[in-house]
KOLMARLO-994720 format. One line per field, with one value per residue (C-alpha): residue number from 0; x, y, z; residue in one letter. Coordinates in steps of 0.1 Angstrom, whole numbers. Each point is the difference from the previous one (the first is absolute). Layout:
resi (NUM/...)
x (X/...)
y (Y/...)
z (Z/...)
resn (a/...)
***
This chain:
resi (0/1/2/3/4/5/6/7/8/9/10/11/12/13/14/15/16/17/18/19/20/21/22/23/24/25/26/27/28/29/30/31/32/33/34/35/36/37/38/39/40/41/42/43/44/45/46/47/48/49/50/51/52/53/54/55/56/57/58/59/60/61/62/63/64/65/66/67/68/69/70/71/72/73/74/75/76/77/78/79/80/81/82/83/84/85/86/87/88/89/90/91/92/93/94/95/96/97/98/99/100/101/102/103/104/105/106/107/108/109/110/111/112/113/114/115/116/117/118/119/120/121/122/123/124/125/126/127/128/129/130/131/132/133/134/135/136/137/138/139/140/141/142/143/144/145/146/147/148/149/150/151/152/153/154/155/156/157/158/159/160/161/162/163/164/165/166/167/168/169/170/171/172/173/174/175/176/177/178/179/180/181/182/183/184/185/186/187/188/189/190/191/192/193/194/195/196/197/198/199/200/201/202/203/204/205/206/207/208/209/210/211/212/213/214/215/216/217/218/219/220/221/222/223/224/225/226/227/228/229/230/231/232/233/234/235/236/237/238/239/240/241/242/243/244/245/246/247/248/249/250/251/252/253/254/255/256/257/258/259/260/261/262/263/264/265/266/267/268/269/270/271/272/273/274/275/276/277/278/279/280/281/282/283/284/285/286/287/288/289/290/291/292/293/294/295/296/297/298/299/300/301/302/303/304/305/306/307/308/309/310/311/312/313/314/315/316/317/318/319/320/321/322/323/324/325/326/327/328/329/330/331/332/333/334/335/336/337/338/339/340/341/342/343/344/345/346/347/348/349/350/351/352/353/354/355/356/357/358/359/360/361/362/363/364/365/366/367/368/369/370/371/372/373/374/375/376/377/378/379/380/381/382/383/384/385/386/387/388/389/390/391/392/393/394/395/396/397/398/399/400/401/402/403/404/405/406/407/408/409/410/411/412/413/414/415/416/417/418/419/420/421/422/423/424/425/426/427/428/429/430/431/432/433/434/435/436/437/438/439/440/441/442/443/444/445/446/447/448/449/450/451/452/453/454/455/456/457/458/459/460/461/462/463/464/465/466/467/468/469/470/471/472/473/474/475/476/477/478/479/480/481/482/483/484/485/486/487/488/489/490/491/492/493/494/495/496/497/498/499/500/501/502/503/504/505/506/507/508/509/510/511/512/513/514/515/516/517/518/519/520/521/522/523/524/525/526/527/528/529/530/531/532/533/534/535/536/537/538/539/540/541/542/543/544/545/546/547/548/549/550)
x (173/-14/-30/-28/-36/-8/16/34/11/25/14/21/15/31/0/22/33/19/28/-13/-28/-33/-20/-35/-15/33/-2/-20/27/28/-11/35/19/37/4/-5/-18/-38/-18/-31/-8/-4/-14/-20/10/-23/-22/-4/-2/22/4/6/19/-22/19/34/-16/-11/34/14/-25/-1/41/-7/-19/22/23/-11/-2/-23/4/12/27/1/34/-10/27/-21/11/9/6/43/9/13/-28/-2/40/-6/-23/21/28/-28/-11/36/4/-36/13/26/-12/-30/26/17/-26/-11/31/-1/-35/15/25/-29/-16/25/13/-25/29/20/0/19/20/-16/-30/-31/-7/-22/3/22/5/23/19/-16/-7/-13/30/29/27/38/21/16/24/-14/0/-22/26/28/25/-3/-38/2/22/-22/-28/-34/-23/-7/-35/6/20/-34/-6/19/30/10/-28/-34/-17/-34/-21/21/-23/36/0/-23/-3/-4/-28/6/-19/11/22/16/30/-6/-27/-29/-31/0/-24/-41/-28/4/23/7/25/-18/19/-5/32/-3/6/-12/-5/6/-37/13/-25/9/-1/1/20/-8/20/-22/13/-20/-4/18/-24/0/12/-6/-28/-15/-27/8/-32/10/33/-20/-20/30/18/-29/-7/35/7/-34/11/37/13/32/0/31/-8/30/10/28/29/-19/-30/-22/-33/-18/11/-16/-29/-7/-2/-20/-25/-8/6/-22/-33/8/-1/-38/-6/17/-14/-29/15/3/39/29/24/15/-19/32/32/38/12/35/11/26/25/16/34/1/29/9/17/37/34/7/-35/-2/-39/-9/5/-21/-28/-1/4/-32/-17/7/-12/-32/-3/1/-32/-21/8/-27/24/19/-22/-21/-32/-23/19/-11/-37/23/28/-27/-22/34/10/-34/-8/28/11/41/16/38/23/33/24/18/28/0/4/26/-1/3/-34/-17/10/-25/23/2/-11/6/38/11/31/-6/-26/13/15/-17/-33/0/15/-26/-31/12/3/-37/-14/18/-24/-32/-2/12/-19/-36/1/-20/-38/-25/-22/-29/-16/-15/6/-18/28/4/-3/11/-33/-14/25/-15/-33/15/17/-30/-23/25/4/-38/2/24/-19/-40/12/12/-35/-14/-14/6/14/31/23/-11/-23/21/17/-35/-5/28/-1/-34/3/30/-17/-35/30/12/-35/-14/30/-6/-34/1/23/-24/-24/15/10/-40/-10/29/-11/4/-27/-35/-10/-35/-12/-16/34/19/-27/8/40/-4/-21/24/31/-17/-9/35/15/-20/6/37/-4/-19/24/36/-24/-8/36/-6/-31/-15/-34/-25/-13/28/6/-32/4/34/-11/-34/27/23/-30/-16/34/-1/-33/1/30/-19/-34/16/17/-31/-24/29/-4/-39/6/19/-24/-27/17/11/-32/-20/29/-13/-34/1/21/-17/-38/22/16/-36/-18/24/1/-37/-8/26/-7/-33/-7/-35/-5/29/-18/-33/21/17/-35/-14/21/-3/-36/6/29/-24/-29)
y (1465/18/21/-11/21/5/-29/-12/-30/-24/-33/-28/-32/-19/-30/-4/-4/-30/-9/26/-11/17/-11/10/-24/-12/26/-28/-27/22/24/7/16/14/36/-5/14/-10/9/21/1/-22/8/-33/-13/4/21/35/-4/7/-23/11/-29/9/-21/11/36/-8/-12/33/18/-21/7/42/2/-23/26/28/19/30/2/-16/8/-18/1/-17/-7/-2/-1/-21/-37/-8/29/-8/11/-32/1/33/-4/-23/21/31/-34/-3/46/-1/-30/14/39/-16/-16/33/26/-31/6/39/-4/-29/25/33/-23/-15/39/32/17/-18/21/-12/30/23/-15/10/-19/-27/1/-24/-6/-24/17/8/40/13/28/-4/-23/13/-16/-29/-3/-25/5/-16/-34/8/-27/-16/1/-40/-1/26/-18/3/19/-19/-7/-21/-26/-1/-36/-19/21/-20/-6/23/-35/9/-4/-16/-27/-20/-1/-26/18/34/19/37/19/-30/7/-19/12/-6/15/-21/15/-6/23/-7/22/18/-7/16/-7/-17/18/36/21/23/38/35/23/42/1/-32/-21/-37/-8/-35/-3/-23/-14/-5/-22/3/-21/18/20/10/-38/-13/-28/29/27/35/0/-29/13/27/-19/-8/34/18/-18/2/39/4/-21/16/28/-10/-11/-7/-3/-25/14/-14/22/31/20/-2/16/-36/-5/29/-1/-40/22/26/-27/-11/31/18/-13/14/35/-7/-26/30/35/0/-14/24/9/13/-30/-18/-34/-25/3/5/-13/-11/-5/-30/4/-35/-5/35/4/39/6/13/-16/22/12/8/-11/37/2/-33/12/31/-21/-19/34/13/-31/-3/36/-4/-24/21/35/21/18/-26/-24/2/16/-27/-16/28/-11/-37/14/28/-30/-22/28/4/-37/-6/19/1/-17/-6/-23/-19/-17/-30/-17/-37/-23/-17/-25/-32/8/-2/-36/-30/-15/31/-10/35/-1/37/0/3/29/34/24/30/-17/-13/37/23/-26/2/43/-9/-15/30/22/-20/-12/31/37/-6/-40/-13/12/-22/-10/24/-8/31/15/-28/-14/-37/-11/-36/-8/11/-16/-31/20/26/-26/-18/31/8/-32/-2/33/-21/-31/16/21/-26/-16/32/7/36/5/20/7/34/-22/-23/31/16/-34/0/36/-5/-28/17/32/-19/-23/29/18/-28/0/31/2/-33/18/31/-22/-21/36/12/-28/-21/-42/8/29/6/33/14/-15/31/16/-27/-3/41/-8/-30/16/32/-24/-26/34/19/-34/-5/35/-7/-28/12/27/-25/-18/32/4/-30/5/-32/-9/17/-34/-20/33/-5/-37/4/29/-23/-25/21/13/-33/-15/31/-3/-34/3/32/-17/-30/21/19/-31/-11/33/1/-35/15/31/-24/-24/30/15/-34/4/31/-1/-41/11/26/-20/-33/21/16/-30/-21/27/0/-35/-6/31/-17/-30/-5/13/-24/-31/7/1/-36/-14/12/-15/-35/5/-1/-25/-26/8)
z (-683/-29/-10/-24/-1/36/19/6/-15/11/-21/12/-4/9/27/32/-4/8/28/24/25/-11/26/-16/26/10/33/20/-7/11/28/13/-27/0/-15/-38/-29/-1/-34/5/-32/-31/-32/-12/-30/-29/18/7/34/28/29/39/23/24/24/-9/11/28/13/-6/14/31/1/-6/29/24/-11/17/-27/-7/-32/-33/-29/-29/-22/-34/-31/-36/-34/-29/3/-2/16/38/16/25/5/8/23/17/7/15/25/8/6/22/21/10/-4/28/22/3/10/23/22/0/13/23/10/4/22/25/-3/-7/3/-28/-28/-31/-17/-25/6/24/30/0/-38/-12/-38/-13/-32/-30/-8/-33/7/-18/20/-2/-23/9/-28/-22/-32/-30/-21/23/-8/38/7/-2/33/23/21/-6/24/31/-5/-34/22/21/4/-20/-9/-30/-16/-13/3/17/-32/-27/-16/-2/35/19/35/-19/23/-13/-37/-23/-33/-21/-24/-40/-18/17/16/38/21/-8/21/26/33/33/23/28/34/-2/10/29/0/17/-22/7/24/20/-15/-8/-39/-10/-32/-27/-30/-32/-31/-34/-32/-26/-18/-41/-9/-32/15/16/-9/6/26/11/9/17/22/22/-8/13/33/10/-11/20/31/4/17/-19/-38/-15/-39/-16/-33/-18/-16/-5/6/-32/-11/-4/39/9/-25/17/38/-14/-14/35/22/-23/15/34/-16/-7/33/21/-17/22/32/26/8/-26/7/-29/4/0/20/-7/-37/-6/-35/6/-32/-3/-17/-5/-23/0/33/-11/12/34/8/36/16/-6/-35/-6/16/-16/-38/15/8/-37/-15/21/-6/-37/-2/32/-13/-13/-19/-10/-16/-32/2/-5/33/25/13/5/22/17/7/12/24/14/7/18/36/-20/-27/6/-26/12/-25/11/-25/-14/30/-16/-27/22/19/-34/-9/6/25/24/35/16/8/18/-15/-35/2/-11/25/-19/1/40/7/-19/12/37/-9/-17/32/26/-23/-6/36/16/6/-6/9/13/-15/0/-32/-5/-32/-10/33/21/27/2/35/10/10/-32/-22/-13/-3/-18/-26/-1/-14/-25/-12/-4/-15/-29/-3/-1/-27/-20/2/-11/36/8/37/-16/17/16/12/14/21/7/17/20/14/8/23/13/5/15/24/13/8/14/20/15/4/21/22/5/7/26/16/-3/14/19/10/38/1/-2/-22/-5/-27/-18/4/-12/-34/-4/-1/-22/-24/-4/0/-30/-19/7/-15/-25/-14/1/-17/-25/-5/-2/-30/-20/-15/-17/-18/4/-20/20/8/12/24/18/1/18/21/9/11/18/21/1/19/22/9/11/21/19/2/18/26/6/2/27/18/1/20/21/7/4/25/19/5/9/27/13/0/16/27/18/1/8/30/10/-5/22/25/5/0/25/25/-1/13/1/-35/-7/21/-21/-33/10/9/-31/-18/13/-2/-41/2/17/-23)
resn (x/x/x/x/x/x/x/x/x/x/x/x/x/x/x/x/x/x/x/x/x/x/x/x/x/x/x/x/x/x/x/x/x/x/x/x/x/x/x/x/x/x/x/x/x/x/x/x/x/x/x/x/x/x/x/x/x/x/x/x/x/x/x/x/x/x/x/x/x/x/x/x/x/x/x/x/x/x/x/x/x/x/x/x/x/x/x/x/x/x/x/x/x/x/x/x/x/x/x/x/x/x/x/x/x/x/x/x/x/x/x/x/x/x/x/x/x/x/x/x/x/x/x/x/x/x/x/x/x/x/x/x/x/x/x/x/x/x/x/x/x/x/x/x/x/x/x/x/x/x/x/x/x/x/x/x/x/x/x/x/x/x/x/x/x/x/x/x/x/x/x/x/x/x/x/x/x/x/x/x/x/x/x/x/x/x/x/x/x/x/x/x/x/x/x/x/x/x/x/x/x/x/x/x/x/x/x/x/x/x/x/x/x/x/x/x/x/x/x/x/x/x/x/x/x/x/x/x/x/x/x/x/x/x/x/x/x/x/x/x/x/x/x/x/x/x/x/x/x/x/x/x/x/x/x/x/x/x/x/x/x/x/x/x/x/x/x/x/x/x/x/x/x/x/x/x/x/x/x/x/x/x/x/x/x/x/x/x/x/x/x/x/x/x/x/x/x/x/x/x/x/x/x/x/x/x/x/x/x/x/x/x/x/x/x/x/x/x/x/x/x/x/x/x/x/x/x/x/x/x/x/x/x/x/x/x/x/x/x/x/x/x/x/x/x/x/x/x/x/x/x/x/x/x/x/x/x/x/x/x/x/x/x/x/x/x/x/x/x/x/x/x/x/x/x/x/x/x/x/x/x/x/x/x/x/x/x/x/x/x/x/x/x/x/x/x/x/x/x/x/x/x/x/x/x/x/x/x/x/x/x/x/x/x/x/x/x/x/x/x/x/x/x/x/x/x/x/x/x/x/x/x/x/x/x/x/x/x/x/x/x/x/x/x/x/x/x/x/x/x/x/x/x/x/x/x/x/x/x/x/x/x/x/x/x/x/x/x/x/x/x/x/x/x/x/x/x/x/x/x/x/x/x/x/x/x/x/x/x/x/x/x/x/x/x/x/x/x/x/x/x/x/x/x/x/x/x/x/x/x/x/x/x/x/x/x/x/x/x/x/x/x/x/x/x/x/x/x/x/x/x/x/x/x/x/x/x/x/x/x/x/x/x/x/x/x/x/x/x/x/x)
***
C-alpha cells in the first residue's frame, strides 16, 4: 500500500501458484475439505488487481464460527522470497497442534475437576508453557560438540516424527505451507490455514488462531508497491507479524516496512484512540551467524536485543533515520527480533524432503525457545486492525472491505482504506444498536400484552431519538462528509422506525379487538336478556320477521 495525492494506491500482479489446490471456484467441487492451506488471495497477473477466493473464504469463515470462537488471531510470516518462511511456518503448525492439544486437556481436566489446579498456575487457568520470562538454564550451550545426539522438542516429532513433510512440493500427499529446497519461488498470494486453533485468552474469551503464509515480497519480478499490496493486508490483518529477514537487520529491510507502515500514520492520525494501528512485530533473523561457541540462551537473546537495538534506537541511528524508527515504533503495539542459526546445509539442497535428523540442534532448540516466547504471555490477542476486533462472524466481511479497500484504489476509485475501516465500524456500531434497541423495544412493548397506544407512541419516540443521538454521537469521531453522515443516520433511523411502527400497528389491533370485545358484550348480554324475559315482545319479533321473509 502506498500513498500518491489523496488516495491510496495498490498495484499487483502474479498468478496462482501451482501444486497447491486454489480453489477460486474449486470450493463447490470439494465441499468437504481436510485441514489445509486455502489461498485468500491472489494478485492477477498483469493486472493491478487483487482477487478474493471468495469461496475459499467462506470455508474458513464457516469453520471460525463452528468453532466457538469469539474472536480471531491472525499469526502471519512476510518477507523476502528464498528465505524459509513456508518451512517455518510449518514447524509453528506442528508447536500450535500440539500447544492446542495441551491446554485442551488442562481445560478437560478444570472441567471433570474445578478443583484441579495445575501448580503455579491459577485455577481454571490453564496455560500450556511458553512465558515471555526468562526460563532457567537448562544447560545447553550454543555448537556444543554433542547437540546432534539430544532429541528435538517434542512437538517437532508432531505427526510424522521423521519427516517435516507437510508442505514439501517433493512430497505428493504434502497438505501443510508448501516449500521446496533450492532457490525456487514456491509461495504465490495469500494463504490461511483452513482449521483455526483453539485458545482462551487472559478474559476467558475463545480466540480462534489463524496461520497466514505470504508471497515473498521485494522479488526481482515484483514492484515495490506491488510487494506492498500483500505486505500491507497481512501486517493490517495480524495480531502477530513475523517479518523474515535473512542474516541481518539492514536499513533497506526496514526502509521496505517503513514504505508501507507509513500510510497508517496518515490513515490513523485522525482516528479516535492512541493505539499503534498494527499488532506484535517479530524481526525473524535467519542463519544468523554471530552467536559465539558456549553462549547460554541468555546471552543470545541479549546479542539479538543489541542488534535490534542498534537499527530502532533513536540514539543510535543516524539522524536522517529517526522520523523512520519513531514512525516503526508507533505503528506497531512492540517490535521484538529473534536470531535463529543455518538449519543445516542438507535442508538447503534440492533433494531435501524434510528429514528431522539432519536439521541443526541449535536451530530446532532456539525456535522451540522462539515459540515458548511468541506464543506465551500476551497470546492469544485477536486481530484489531487499527483497533477494530475481528470477530468470527465478521471475518470474511472484514477481509472483504479491505481487500476492496486494495483493489478500488488501484482503479483510481477512492474508498481508502480509512474508509474501508469507517465501513466496518459503522456497521458494527449500527449491529450492535439495533441490537439493543430491539431489545428495549420488545421490553416497552412485549408480544403477549396490550399497551395504550399513546403511551406506547411517547416511549417509542424517546427511545428512536435516545438512539439516534447515540448514534450520531459513535459516528462523529470519524468525521464522515457531512453527507454520507445524514444518509447513514437516515438509515439507521429508518431501520428503527420500521421495526417500532410494526409493533405498534400490531398493538393498535390488539387495542381495537379488545375494545369491540367490551362494548359487544354487554348490549349482546342485555339484548339477550330482554328479548328472552319477554316473550310477547319476543313472539311479535319472530312474527315480524316471517312477515318480511315471506314477502
Amino acid at each position: 500500500w502506498f500513498k500518491i495525492g489523496k488516495g491510496l494506491v495498490c498495484v499487483s500482479s502474479v498468478a496462482c501458484v501451482t501444486g497447491r489446490n486454489d480453489m477460486a471456484g474449486g470450493a463447490a467441487r470439494q465441499p468437504a475439505l481436510a485441514t489445509k492451506p486455502l489461498k485468500i488471495l491472489q494478485l492477477k497477473p498483469e493486472s493491478s488487481e487483487v482477487e478474493i477466493l471468495k469461496e475459499n473464504l467462506e470455508i474458513i469463515s464457516r469453520r471460525l464460527q463452528q468453532s466457538g470462537a469469539n474472536v480471531v488471531s491472525i499469526v502471519a510470516v512476510m518477507g523476502t522470497y528464498r528465505t524459509g518462511k513456508s518451512f517455518l511456518l510449518d514447524l509453528l503448525t506442528r508447536y500450535l497442534k500440539r500447544k492446542a492439544a495441551k491446554e485442551e486437556a488442562e481445560l478437560a481436566k478444570v472441567r471433570e475437576d474445578p478443583l484441579f489446579v495445575k501448580p503455579g498456575q491459577e485455577q481454571g487457568q490453564p496455560v500450556f508453557k511458553g512465558s515471555s520470562d526468562p526460563a532457567p538454564e537448562d544447560g545447553w550451550h550454543f555448537g556444543e560438540e554433542n547437540r546432534q545426539k539430544k532429541s528435538p522438542p517434542d512437538w517437532v516429532l508432531e505427526g510424522d516424527s521423521k519427516r517435516i513433510h507437510e508442505g514439501s512440493k517433493l512430497d505428493e500427499a504434502s497438505d501443510g505451507f508448501a516449500w521446496r529446497p533450492g532457490k525456487d519461488k514456491c509461495t504465490q498470494g495469500i494463504w490461511l490455514w483452513s482449521t483455526p486453533f483453539v485458545f482462551q485468552d487472559k478474559a476467558g474469551r475463545k480466540v480462534a488462531v489463524l496461520l497466514m503464509d505470504t508471497q515473498g515480497a521485494w522479488d526481482d519480478t515484483m514492484t515495490k508497491a506491488q510487494s506492498a499490496t500483500i505486505f500491507g493486508l497481512t501486517a493490517l490483518l495480524s495480531s502477530k507479524l513475523i517479518y523474515n529477514i535473512q542474516n541481518r537487520i539492514e536499513e533497506d529491510k526496514l526502509e521496505n516496512m517503513d514504505y508501507i507502515t507509513t500510510f497508517a500514520q496518515t490513515v490513523c492520525s485522525d482516528l479516535p484512540g492512541k493505539e499503534a494501528p498494527f499488532g506484535h512485530l517479530e524481526l525473524m533473523v535467519r542463519d544468523w551467524v554471530n552467536y559465539e561457541d558456549d553462549f547460554t540462551l541468555k546471552q543470545c537473546k541479549e546479542q539479538m536485543a543489541e542488534h535490534l537495538d542498534d537499527h530502532l534506537s533513536e540514539e543510535k541511528v543516524p539522524q536522517d533515520a529517526v522520523p523512520r524508527v519513531e514512525r516503526l515504533k508507533s505503528t506497531f503495539r512492540r517490535i521484538n527480533a529473534w536470531g535463529l542459526p543455518h538449519p543445516g546445509l542438507k535442508v538447503t539442497k534440492p533433494t531435501y524432503t524434510g528429514e528431522i535428523e539432519v536439521i541443526d540442534h541449535d536451530f530446532l532448540y532456539l525456535l522451540d525457545k522462539f515459540g515458548e516466547q511468541f506464543f506465551g504471555d500476551d497470546f492469544p490477542q485477536p486481530s484489531a486492525p487499527l483497533g477494530c476486533e475481528v470477530t468470527a462472524a465478521g471475518f470474511q466481511q472484514i477481509v472483504m472491505n479491505f481487500a476492496k479497500a486494495f483493489r478500488e484504489n488501484a482503479q483510481d476509485m477512492a474508498i481508502g482504506l480509512r474508509e474501508a475501516f469507517v465501513k466496518v465500524e459503522l456497521v458494527t456500531s449500527k449491529d450492535d444498536l439495533l441490537k439493543r434497541f430491539r431489545e428495549q423495544l420488545a421490553s416497552l412493548a412485549p408480544e403477549t400484552a396490550v399497551v395504550d397506544p399513546v403511551d406506547l407512541q411517547e416511549g417509542v419516540d424517546k427511545l428512536v431519538a435516545s438512539y439516534e443521538d447515540e448514534f450520531v454521537m459513535k459516528l462523529k469521531p470519524w468525521r464522515m462528509p457531512e453527507a454520507e453522515e445524514l444518509k447513514a443516520v437516515a438509515e439507521f433511523k429508518q431501520t428503527m422506525l420500521e421495526a417500532s411502527t410494526s409493533r405498534i400497528m400490531v398493538n393498535d389491533q390488539q387495542v381495537e379487538g379488545a375494545t369491540l370485545k367490551l362494548m359487544a358484550s354487554p348490549v349482546v348480554g342485555a339484548g339477550g336478556y330482554f328479548l328472552l324475559a319477554h316473550h310477547i315482545i319476543f313472539m311479535a319479533v319472530m312474527a315480524g320477521g316471517g312477515y318480511m321473509h315471506a314477502n
